[in-house]
C-alpha positions, 0 to 999 in steps of 0.5 A: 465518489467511487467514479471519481476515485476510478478516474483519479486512479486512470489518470495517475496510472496513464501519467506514468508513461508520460514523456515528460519526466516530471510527469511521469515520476511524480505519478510513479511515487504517488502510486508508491504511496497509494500502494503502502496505503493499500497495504497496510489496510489489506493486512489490518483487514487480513489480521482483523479475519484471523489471518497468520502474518505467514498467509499474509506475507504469501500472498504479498509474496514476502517473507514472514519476517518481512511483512511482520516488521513492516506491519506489525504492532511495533510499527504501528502508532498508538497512544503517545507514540506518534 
């Protein structure tokens, strides 16, 4: 499985210098998503280990407020909201 994901992830980052438009934008917002996914389970991981939302938005390189608002437990659904 892990290969599989490693080549998906080759193809979709080798589309993105694609002369073809299409091609290429619609590998850029497939990263776009793949990367929110990617963050948003790294800063449950982060928050899971204790981490502060200010270690967590220096690492991200943002700030504070910013990482909290976009990950923090307002945002976040849960029973009957979402």
């Amino acid at each position: 499985m892990e290969k599989t994901a490693d080549r998906e992830a080759t193809t979709l980052a080798a589309a993105t210098s694609s002369q073809d438009p299409e091609v290429g934008l619609r590998a850029v917002a497939a990263l776009r998503g793949l990367l929110e996914v990617l963050e948003a389970l790294q800063v449950d991981n982060a928050r899971a280990q204790g981490w502060s939302w200010q270690d967590i938005a220096g690492r991200l390189g943002v700030s504070k407020q910013a990482v909290h608002q976009k990950h923090g437990p307002s945002r976040r659904p849960g029973p009957g909201r979402g």
